[in-house]
C-alpha positions in Angstrom: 40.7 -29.9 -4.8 38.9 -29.2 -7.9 39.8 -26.2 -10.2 36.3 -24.2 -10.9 36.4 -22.7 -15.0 37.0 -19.1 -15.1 33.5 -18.8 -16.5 31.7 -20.4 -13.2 29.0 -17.8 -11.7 28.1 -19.0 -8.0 24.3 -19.5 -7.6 22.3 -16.1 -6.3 18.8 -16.9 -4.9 16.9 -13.8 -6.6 14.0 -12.2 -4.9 10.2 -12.7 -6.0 10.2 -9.3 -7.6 13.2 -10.0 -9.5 11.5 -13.0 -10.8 8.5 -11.2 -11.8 10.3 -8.7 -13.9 12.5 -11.1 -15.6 9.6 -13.0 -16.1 7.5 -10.3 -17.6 10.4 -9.1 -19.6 11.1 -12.4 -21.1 7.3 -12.5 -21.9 7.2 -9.2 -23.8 10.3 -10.0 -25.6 9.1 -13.3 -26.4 6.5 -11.7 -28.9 6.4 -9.4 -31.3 3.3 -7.2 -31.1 4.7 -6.7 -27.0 8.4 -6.5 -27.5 7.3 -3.4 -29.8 6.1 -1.9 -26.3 9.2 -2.8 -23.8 10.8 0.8 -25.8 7.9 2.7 -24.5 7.7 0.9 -21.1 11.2 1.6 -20.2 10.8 5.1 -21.0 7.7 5.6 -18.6 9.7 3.8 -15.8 12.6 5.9 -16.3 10.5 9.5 -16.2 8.7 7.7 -13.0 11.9 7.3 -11.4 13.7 11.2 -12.3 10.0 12.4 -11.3 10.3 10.3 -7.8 13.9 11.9 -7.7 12.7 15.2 -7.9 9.6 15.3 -5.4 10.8 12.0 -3.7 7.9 12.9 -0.5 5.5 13.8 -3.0 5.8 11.5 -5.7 5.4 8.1 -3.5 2.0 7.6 -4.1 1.4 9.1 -7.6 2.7 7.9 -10.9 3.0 8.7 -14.6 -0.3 8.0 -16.9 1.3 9.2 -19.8 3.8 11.5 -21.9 2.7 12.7 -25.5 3.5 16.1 -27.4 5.4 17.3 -24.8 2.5 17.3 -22.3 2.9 15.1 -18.7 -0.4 13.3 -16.9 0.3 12.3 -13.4 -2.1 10.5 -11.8 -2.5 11.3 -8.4 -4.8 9.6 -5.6 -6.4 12.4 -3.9 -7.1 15.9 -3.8 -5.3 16.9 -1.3 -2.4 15.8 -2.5 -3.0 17.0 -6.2 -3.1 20.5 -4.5 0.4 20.3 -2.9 2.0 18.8 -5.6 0.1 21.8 -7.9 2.4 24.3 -5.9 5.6 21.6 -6.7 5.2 21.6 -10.6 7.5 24.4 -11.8 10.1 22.5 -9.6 9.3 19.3 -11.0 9.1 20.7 -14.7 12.4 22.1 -14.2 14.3 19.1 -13.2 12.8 17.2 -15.7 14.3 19.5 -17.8 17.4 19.6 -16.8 17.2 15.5 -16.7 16.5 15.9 -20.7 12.5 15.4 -20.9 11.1 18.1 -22.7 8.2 18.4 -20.8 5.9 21.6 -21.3 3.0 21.3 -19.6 1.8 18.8 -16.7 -1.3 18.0 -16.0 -2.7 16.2 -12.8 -5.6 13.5 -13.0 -6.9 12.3 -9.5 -7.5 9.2 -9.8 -9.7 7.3 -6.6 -8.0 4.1 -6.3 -9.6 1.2 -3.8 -7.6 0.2 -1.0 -8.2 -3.1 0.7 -7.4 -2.9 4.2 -7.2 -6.8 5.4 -9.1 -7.0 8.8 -7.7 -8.6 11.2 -9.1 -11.1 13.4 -9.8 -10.2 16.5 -8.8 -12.7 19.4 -11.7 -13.2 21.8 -11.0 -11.4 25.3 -11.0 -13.5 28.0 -11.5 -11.9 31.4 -9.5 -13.3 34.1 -11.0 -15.0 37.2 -10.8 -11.8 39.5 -12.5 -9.7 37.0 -15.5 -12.5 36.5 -15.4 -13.1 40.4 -16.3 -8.8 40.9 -18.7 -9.2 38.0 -20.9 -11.6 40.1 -20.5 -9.9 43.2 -21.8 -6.8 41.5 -24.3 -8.9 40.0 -25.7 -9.5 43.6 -25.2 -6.4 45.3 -27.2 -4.3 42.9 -31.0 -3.7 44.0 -33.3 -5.1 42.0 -34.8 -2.3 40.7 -36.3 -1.9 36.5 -33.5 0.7 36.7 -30.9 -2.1 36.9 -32.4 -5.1 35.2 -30.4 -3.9 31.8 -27.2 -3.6 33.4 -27.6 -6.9 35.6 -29.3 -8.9 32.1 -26.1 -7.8 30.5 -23.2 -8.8 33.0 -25.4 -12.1 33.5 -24.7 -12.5 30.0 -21.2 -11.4 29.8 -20.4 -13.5 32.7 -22.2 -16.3 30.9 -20.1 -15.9 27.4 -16.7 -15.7 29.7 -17.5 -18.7 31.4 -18.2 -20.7 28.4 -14.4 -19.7 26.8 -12.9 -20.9 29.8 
């Protein structure tokens, strides 16, 4: 049995995210034009997080632009929302008061961002033998008539594609 040193930290897997940030933090520390910004970006994530803390369901989606001369811009991603959260700012104003931000004025920007939804790929249906079996019964049984040559072209076909993805 082997006697570990006080001093010996077991090894933690860390998440992705918590790579990231060390990994960005290391960056902007590493040089000296961007470790002059880590003050200012600590200070925007800490009035993003009492703002979150105070409108919690409001504030998922939104996020602080910026905080000069006492003045707050939110940017917010629609209109609708903009206008409920308009009702919500002497609440929010408030607590950020109370939190220590002298905040006297907020000021909303909607701001349209571009969502990509990822499409999914749809899985060919495939009809099972029952269902292709009526399809060719009703493919006989109807008259032929112009009235039905769409409708019996187009099960002809369907029955056609199915058959082929068998």
């Amino acid at each position: 049995m082997t006697m570990r040193p006080s001093s010996f930290i077991p090894f933690k897997q860390s998440t992705t995210s918590q790579k990231n940030a060390k990994g960005a933090a290391e960056f902007l520390r590493s040089h000296d034009k961007m470790a002059a910004l880590l003050p200012s970006i600590n200070r925007m994530a800490a009035l993003q997080k009492d703002c979150a803390a105070a409108l919690p369901a409001m504030f998922i989606h939104c996020a602080v632009l910026q905080f000069e001369a006492d003045q707050l811009v939110l940017s917010i991603p629609n209109a609708a929302l903009a206008a409920r959260l308009k009702q919500q700012l002497p609440k929010l104003q408030d607590e950020l008061l109370q939190r220590g931000w002298q905040v006297n004025s907020i000021r909303l920007k909607v701001q349209v961002s571009k969502t990509l939804v990822k499409s999914t790929a749809s899985t060919p249906l495939v009809l099972p033998s029952q269902a292709l079996s009526a399809f060719a019964e009703l493919s006989t049984t109807l008259e032929d008539s112009p009235r039905n040559q769409a409708l019996k072209a187009a099960v002809a076909l369907m029955m056609q594609r199915h058959r082929r993805a068998e």
